[in-house]
MARNUTOR-390577 format. One record per residue (C-alpha): residue in three letters; x, y, z. Coordinates in steps of 0.001 Angstrom, whole numbers. Example, Ala and Ser with C-alpha at 12.3 -4.5 7.8 and 13.67 -1.06 7.14 Angstrom:
% MARNUTOR-390577
<atom r="ALA" xx="12300" yy="-4500" zz="7800"/>
<atom r="SER" xx="13670" yy="-1060" zz="7140"/>
//
This chain:
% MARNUTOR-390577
<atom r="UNK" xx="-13998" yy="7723" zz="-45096"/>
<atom r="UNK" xx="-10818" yy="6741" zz="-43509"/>
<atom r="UNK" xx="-9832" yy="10439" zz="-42549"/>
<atom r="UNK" xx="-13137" yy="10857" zz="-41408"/>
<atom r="UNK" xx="-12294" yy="7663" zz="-38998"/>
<atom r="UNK" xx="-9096" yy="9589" zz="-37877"/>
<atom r="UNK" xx="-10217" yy="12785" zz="-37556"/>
<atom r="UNK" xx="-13038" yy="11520" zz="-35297"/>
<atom r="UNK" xx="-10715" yy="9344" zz="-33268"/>
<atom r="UNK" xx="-8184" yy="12421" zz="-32677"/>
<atom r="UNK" xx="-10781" yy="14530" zz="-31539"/>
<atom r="UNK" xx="-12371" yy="12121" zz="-29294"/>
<atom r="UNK" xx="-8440" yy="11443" zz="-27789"/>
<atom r="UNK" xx="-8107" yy="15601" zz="-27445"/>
<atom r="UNK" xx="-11661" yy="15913" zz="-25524"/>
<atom r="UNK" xx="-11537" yy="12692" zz="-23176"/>
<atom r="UNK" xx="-7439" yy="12248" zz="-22775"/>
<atom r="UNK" xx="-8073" yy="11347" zz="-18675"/>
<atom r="UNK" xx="-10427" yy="7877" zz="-19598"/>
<atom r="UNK" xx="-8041" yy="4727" zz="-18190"/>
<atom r="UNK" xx="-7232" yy="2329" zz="-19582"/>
<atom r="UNK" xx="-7095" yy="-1251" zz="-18752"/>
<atom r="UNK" xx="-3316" yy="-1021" zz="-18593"/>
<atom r="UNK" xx="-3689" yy="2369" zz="-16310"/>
<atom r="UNK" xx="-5239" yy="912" zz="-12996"/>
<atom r="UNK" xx="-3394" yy="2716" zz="-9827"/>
<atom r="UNK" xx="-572" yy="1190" zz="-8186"/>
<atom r="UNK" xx="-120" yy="820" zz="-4205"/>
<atom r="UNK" xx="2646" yy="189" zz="-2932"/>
<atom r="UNK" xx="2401" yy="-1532" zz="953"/>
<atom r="UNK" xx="5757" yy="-1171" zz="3099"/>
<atom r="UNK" xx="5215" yy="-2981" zz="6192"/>
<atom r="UNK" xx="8373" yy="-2356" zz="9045"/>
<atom r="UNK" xx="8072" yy="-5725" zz="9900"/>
<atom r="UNK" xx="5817" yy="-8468" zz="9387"/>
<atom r="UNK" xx="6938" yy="-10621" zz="12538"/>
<atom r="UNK" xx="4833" yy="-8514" zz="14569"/>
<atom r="UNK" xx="1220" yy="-9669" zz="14510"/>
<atom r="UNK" xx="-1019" yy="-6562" zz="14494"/>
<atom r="UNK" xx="1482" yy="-5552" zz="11662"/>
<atom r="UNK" xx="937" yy="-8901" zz="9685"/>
<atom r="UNK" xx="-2833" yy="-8510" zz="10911"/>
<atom r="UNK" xx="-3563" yy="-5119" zz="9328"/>
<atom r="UNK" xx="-1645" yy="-5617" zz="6306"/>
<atom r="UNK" xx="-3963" yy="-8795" zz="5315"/>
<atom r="UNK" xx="-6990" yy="-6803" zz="6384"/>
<atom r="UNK" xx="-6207" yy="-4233" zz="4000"/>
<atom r="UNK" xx="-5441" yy="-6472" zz="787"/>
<atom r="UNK" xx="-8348" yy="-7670" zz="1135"/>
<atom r="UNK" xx="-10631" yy="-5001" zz="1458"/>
<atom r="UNK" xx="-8692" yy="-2456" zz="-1477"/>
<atom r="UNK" xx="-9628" yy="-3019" zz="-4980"/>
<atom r="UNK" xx="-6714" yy="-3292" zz="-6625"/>
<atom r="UNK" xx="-3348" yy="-5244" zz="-6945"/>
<atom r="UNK" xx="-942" yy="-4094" zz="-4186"/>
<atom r="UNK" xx="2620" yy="-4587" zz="-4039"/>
<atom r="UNK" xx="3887" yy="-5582" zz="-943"/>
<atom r="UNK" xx="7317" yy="-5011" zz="1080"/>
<atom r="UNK" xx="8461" yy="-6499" zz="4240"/>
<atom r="UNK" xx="11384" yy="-4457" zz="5520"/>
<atom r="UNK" xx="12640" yy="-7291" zz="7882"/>
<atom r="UNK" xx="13141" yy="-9268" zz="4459"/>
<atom r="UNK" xx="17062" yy="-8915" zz="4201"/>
<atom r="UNK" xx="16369" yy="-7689" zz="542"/>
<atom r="UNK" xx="14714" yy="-4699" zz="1457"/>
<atom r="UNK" xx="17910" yy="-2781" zz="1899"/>
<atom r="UNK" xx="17980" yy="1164" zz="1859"/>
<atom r="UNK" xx="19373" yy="1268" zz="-1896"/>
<atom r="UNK" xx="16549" yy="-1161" zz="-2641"/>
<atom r="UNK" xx="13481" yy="587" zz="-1301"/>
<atom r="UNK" xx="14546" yy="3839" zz="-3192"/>
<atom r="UNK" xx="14919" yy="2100" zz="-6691"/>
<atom r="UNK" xx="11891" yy="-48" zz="-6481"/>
<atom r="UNK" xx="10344" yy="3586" zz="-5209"/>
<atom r="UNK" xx="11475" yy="5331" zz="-8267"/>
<atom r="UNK" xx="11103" yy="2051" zz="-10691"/>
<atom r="UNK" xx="7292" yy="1387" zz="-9751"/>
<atom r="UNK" xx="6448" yy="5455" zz="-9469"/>
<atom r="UNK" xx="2834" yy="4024" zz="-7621"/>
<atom r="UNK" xx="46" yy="6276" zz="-6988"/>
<atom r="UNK" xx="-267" yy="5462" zz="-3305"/>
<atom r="UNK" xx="2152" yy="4623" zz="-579"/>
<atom r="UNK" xx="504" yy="2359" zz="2488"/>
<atom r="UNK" xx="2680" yy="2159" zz="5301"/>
<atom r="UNK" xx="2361" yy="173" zz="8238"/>
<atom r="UNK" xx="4565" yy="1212" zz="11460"/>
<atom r="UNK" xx="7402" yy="4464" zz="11765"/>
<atom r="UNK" xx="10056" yy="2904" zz="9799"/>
<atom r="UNK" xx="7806" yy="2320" zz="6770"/>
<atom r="UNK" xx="6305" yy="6029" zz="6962"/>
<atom r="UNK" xx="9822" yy="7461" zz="7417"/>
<atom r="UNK" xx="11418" yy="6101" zz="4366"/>
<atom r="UNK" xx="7846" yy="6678" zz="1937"/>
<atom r="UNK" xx="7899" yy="10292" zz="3183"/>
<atom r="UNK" xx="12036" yy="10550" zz="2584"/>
<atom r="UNK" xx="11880" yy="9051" zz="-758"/>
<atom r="UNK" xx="8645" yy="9623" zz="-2198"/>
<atom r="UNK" xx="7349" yy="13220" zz="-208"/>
<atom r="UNK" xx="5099" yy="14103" zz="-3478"/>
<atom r="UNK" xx="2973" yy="10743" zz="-3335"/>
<atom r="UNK" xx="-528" yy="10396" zz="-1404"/>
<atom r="UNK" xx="1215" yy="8133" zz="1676"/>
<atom r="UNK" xx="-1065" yy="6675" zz="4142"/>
<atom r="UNK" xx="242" yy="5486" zz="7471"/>
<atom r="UNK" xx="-1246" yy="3400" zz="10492"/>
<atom r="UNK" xx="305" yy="1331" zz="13718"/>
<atom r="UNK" xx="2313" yy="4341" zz="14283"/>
<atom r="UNK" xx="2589" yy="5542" zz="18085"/>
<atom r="UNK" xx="1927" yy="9226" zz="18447"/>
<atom r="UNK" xx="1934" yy="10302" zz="14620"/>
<atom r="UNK" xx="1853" yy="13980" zz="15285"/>
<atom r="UNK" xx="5541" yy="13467" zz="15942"/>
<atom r="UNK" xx="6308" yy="12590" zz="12177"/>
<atom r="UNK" xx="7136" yy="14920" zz="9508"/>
<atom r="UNK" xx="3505" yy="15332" zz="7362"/>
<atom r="UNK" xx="3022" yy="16901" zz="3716"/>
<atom r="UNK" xx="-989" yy="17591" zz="2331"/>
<atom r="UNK" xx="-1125" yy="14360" zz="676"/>
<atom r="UNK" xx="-558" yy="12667" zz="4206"/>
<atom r="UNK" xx="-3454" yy="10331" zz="5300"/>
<atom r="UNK" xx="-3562" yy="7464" zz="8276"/>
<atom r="UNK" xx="-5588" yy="5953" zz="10775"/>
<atom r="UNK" xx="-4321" yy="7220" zz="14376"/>
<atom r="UNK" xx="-2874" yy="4556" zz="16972"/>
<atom r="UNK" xx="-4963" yy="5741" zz="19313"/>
<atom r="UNK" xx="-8625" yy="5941" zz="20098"/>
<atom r="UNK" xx="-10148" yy="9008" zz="20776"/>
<atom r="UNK" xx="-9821" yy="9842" zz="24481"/>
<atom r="UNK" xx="-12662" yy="11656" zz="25178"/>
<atom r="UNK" xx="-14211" yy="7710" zz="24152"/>
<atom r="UNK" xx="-12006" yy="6641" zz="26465"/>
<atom r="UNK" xx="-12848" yy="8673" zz="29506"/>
<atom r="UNK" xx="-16361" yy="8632" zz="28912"/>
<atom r="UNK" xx="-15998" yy="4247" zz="29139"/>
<atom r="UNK" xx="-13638" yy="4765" zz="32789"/>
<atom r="UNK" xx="-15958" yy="7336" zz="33842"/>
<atom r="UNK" xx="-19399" yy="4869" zz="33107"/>
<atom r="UNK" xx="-17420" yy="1736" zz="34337"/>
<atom r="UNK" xx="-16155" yy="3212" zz="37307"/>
<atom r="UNK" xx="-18394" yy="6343" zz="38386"/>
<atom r="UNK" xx="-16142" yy="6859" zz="41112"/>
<atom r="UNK" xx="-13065" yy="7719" zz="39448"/>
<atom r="UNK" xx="-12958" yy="11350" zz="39891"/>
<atom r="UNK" xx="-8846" yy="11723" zz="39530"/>
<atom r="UNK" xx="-6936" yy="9726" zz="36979"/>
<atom r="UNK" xx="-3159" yy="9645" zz="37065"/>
<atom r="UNK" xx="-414" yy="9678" zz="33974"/>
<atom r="UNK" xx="3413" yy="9086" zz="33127"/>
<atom r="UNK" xx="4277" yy="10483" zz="30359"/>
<atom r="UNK" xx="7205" yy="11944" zz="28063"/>
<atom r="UNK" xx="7159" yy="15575" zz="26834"/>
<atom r="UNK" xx="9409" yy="14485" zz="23986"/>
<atom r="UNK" xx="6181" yy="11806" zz="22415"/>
<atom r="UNK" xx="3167" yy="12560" zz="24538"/>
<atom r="UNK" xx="2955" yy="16373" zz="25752"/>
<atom r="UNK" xx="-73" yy="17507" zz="23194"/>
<atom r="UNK" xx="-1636" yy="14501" zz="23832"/>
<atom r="UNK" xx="-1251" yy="15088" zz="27708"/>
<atom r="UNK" xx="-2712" yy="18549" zz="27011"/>
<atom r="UNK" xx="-5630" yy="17554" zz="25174"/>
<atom r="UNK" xx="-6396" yy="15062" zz="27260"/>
<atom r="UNK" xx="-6769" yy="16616" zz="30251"/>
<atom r="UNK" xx="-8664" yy="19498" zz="28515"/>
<atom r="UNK" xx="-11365" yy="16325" zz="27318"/>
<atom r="UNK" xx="-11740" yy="15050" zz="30678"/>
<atom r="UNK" xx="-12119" yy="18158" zz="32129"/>
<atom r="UNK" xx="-15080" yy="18987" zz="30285"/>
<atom r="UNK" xx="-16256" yy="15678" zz="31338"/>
<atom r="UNK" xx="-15939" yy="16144" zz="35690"/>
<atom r="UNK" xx="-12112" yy="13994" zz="35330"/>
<atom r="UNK" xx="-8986" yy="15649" zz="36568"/>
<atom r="UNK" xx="-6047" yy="13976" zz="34575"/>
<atom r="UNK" xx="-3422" yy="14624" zz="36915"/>
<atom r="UNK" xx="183" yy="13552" zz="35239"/>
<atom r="UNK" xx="4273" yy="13724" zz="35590"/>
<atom r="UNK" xx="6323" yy="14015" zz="32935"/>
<atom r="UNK" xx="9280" yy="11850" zz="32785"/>
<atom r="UNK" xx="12557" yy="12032" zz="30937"/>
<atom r="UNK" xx="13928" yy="9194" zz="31115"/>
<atom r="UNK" xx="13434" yy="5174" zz="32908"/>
<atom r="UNK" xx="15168" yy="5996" zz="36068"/>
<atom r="UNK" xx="12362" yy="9103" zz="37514"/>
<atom r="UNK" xx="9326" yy="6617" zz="36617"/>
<atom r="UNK" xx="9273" yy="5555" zz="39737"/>
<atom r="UNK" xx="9313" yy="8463" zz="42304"/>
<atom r="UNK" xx="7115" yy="10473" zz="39764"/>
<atom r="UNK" xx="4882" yy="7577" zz="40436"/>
<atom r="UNK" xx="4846" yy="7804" zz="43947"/>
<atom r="UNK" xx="3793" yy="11296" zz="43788"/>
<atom r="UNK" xx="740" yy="11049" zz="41729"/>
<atom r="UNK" xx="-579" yy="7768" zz="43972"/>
<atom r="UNK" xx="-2072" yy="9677" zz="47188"/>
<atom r="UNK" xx="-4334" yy="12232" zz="44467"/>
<atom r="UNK" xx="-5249" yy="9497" zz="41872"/>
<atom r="UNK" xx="-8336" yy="6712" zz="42268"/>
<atom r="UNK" xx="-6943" yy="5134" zz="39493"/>
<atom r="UNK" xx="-3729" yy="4926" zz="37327"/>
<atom r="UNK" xx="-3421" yy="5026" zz="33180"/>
<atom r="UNK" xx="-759" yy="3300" zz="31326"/>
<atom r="UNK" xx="-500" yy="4659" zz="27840"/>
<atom r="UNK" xx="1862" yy="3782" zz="25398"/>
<atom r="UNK" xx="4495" yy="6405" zz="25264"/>
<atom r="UNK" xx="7988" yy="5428" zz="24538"/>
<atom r="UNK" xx="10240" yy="6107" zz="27120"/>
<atom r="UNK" xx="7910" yy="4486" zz="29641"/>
<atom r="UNK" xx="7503" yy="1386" zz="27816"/>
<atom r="UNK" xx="11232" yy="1219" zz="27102"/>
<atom r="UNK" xx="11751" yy="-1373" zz="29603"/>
<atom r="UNK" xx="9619" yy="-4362" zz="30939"/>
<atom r="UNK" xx="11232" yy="-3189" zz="34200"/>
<atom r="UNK" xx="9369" yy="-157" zz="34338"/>
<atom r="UNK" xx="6299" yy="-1679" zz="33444"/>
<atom r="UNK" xx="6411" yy="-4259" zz="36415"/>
<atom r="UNK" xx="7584" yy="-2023" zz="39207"/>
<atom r="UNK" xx="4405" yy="342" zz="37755"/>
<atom r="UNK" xx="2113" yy="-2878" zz="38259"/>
<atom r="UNK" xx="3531" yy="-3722" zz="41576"/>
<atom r="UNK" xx="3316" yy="-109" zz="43120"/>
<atom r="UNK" xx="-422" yy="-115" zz="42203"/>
<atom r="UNK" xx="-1730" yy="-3354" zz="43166"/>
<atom r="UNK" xx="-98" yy="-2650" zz="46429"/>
<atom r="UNK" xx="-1913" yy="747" zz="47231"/>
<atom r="UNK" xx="-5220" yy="-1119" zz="45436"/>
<atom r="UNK" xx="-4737" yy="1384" zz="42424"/>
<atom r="UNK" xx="-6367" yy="259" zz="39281"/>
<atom r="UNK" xx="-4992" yy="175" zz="36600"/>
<atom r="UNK" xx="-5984" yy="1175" zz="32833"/>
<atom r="UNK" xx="-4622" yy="234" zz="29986"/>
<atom r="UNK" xx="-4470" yy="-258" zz="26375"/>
<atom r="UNK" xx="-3155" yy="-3512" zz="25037"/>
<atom r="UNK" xx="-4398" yy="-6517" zz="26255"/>
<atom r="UNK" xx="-805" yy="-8338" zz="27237"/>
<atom r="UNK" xx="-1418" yy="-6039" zz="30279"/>
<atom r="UNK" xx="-3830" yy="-8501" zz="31875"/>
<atom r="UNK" xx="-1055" yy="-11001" zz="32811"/>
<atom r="UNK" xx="422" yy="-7666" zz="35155"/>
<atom r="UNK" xx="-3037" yy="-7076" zz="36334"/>
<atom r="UNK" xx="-4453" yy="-4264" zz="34477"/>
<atom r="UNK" xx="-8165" yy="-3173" zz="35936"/>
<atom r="UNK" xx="-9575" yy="-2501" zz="32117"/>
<atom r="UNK" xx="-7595" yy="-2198" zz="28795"/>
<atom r="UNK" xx="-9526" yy="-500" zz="26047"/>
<atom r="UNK" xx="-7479" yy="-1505" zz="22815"/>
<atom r="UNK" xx="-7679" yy="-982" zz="18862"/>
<atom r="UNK" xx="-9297" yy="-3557" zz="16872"/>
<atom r="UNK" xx="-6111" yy="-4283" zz="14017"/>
<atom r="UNK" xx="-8483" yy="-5908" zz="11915"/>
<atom r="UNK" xx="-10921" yy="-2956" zz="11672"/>
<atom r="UNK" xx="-7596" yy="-501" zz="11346"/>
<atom r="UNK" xx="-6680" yy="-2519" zz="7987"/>
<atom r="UNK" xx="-10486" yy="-1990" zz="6306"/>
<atom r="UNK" xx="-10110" yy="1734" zz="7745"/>
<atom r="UNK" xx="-6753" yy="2475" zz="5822"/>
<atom r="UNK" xx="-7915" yy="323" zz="2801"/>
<atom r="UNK" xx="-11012" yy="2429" zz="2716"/>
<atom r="UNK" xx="-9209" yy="5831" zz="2943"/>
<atom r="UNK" xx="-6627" yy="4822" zz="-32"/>
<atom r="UNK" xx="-10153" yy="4164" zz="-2057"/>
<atom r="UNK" xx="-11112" yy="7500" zz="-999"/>
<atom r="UNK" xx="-7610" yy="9310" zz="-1987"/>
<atom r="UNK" xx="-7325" yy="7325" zz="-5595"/>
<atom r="UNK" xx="-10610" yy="8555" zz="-6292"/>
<atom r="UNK" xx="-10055" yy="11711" zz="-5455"/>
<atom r="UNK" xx="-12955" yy="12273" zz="-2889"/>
<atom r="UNK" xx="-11165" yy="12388" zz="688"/>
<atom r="UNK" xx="-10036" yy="16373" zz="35"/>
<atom r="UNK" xx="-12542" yy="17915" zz="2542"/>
<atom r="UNK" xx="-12556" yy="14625" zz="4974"/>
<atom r="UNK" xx="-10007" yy="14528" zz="8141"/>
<atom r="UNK" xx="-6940" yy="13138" zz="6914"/>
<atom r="UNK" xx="-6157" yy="11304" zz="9882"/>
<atom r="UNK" xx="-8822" yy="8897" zz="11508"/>
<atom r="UNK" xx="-9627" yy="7903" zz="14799"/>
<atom r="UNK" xx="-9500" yy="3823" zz="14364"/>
<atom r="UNK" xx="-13353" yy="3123" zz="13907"/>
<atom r="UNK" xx="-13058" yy="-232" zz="16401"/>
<atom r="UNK" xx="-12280" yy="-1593" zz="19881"/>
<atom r="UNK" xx="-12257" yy="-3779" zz="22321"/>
<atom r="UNK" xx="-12694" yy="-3842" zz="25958"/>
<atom r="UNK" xx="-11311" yy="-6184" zz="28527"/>
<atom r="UNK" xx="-12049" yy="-5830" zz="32912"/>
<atom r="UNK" xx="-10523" yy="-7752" zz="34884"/>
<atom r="UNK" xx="-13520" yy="-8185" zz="37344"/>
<atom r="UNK" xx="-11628" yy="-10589" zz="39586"/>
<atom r="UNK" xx="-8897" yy="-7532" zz="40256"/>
<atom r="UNK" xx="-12260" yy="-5055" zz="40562"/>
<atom r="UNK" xx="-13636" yy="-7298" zz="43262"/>
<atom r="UNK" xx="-9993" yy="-7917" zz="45232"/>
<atom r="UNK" xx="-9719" yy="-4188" zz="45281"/>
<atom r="UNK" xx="-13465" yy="-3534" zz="46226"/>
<atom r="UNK" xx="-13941" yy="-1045" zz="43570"/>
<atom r="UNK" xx="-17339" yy="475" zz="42830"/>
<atom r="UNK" xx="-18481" yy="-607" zz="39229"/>
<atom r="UNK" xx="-21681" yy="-354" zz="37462"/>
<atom r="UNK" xx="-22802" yy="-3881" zz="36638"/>
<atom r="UNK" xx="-25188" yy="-3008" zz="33957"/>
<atom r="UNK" xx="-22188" yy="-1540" zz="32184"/>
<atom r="UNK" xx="-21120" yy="-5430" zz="31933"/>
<atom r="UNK" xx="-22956" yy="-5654" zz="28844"/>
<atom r="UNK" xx="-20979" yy="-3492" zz="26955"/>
<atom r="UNK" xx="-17395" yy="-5165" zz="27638"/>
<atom r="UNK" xx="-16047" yy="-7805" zz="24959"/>
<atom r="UNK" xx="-14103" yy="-9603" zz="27633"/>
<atom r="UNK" xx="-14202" yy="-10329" zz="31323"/>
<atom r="UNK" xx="-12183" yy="-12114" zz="33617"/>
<atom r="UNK" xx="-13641" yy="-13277" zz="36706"/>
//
């Protein structure tokens, strides 16, 4: 009777050897560049608690978290699924573990980043065809919309863009600039063809607050509105910021690593448009620069400041 026992138990072992165990639950690993920055801190929470299992987290401004570190606790843990939250994180998941499913998000223009078939993420950026379609309802006469951008971070996105509004009746017009010191005389070119001005977050523009100001200054001067996407552009006088929503980026990512661990994301996109956002006009700027706005379209924004 016994060998029956074991003979039935081997062959049951040989026919089902992929059931889990309790002791075989997935790992994630979470590598966060640096937790002092709030939408960082903001997703990361969003996503712990949203995932259904244990994750183990890293905070690379923790002094700890040195180079050497990373790669042991990498090669120590061997998880199933690498979450990363900002550049640094992706760059060092993708350097030391390239064969792993790694998911990234809060990364500014991703396409730039090296990428392998098990890379998944939630984009930085809304879709701007979403985008355009909101300027172009808010404001139905903005015909011409003007961008600074690098070629080095932002050229395909310039491309596409301007493709997306096209088919929409917008002409992106836009200068490419190579470094801080030609922002502003590319600037003064695009002013007389533009009805309004968008600041997007690229890099080399951003690199200085500088930049930023003189942008802001140069615009409210010639009654330019501007649009934006991050909400700390309201104390320069940005027109309307269309943001992310951080919180909805963290349930995004934590539903994608479901997806991957599972093993039923194959045929989806790999990387997501972020699902949420939120609006902010600035109606007291709309009114000081006599701009033509739909009011019905009021509605529709999450924030107004009159």
């Amino acid at each position: 009777m016994k060998d029956f026992k074991s003979i039935w138990l081997l062959s049951f072992l040989l026919l089902f050897p992929s059931i889990p165990s309790a002791d075989n639950k997935p790992k994630i690993l979470l590598i966060n560049s640096n937790t002092s920055v709030e939408k960082y801190k903001v997703v990361q929470e969003e996503f712990k608690k949203v995932v259904s299992h244990s994750v183990l987290e890293v905070n690379l401004n923790e002094k700890k978290w040195k180079t050497p570190h990373i790669e042991d606790l990498i090669y120590d843990e061997d998880p199933d699924l690498i979450y990363c939250i900002g550049s640094k994180a992706y760059l060092i998941a993708h350097r030391y573990a390239p064969r792993k499913a790694i998911i990234f998000s809060s990364i500014i223009n991703w396409l730039r980043l090296p990428a392998t078939k098990k890379t998944y993420g939630v984009s930085n950026e809304l879709h701007t065809g979403m985008q355009i379609m909101l300027f172009r309802y808010i404001f139905p006469g903005v015909k011409k919309i003007g961008v600074l951008y690098s070629k080095q971070y932002n050229s395909q996105w310039f491309n596409e863009t301007r493709n997306n509004a096209g088919e929409m009746g917008i002409e992106i017009i836009g200068r490419s600039v190579s470094n801080k010191g030609k922002h502003d005389s590319a600037l003064k070119e695009l002013i007389p063809d533009m009805d309004a001005f968008w600041l997007i977050s690229d890099p080399v523009i951003m690199s200085d607050k500088r930049i930023i100001f003189e942008i802001f200054k140069e615009c409210d001067i010639k009654k330019m509105p501007v649009f934006s996407y991050h909400d700390v552009f309201t104390k320069y006088g940005a027109v309307l910021i269309v943001s992310v929503d951080n919180q909805t980026i963290g349930r995004q990512a934590a539903g994608i690593a479901m997806e991957v661990l599972s093993g039923y994301n194959e045929t989806e996109e790999k990387v997501q448009f972020p699902a949420g956002s939120q609006i902010t006009l600035n109606l007291k700027k709309v009114k000081k620069y006599g701009l033509q706005y739909r009011k019905e379209a009021l509605d529709s924004i999450n924030r107004i400041i009159e």
